[in-house]
N, C-alpha and C positions, 0 to 999 in steps of 0.2 A: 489485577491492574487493568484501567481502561486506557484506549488512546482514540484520540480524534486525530484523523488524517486527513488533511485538503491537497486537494491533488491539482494543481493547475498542469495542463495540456501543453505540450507545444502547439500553436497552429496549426489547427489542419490533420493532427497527428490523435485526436480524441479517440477513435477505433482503435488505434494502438495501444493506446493508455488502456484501456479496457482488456485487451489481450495478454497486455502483459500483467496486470492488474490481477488478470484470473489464474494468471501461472504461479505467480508467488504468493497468493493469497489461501493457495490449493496446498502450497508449501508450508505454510504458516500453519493453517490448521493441520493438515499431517501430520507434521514432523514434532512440531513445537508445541502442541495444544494450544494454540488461539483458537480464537470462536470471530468470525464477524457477525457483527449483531445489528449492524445496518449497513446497507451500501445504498448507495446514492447518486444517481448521474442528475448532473445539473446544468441545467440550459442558461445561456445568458452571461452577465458578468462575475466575475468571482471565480471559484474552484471549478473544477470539469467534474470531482468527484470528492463526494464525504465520504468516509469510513468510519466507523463505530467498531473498535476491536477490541476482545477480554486476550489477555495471555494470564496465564499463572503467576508468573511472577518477571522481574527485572532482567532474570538470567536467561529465562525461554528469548524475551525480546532481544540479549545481548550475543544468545546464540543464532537466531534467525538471522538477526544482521551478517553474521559473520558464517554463516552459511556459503560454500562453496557452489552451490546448484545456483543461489539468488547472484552470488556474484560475478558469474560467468554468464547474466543475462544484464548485466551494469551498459552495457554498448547499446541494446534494445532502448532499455532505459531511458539512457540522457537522449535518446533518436524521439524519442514520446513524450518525456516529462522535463517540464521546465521550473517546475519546482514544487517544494514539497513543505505542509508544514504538522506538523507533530504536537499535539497538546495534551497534557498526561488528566485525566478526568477526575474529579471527587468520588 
């Protein structure tokens, strides 16, 4: 299973996003077998950041989410990211 992720920044807060980005994404692939197979920062209008991620299947990504480690860093989070969007890949 692929997913596209746009990551819009809060203001100002783009190094953040990036930090926290590398924690859970460290997590993802660890824990759950995701792979990222592209990342992306982007200058300008739109997203601060693309992602290109494989996981195995529907349950690795229902487990990640529900991950205790990712979710005791949810305060970092909403401090960096102002929104997020998720698009499941062909």
């Amino acid at each position: 299973m692929k997913l596209v992720v746009l990551l819009h920044a809060v203001p100002g807060r783009e190094a953040a996003l990036t930090t926290y980005e590398d924690t859970v994404l460290a997590l993802l692939e660890g824990e759950y077998g995701g792979q990222v197979l592209q990342r992306l920062a982007i200058t300008g209008e739109g997203p601060t950041e693309v992602q290109v991620i494989e996981l195995p299947d529907e349950q690795a990504l229902e487990r990640f989410l529900a991950d205790p480690a990712r979710l005791a860093l949810e305060r970092e989070r909403a401090s960096c990211i102002a929104r997020t969007e998720v698009y499941r890949s062909r």
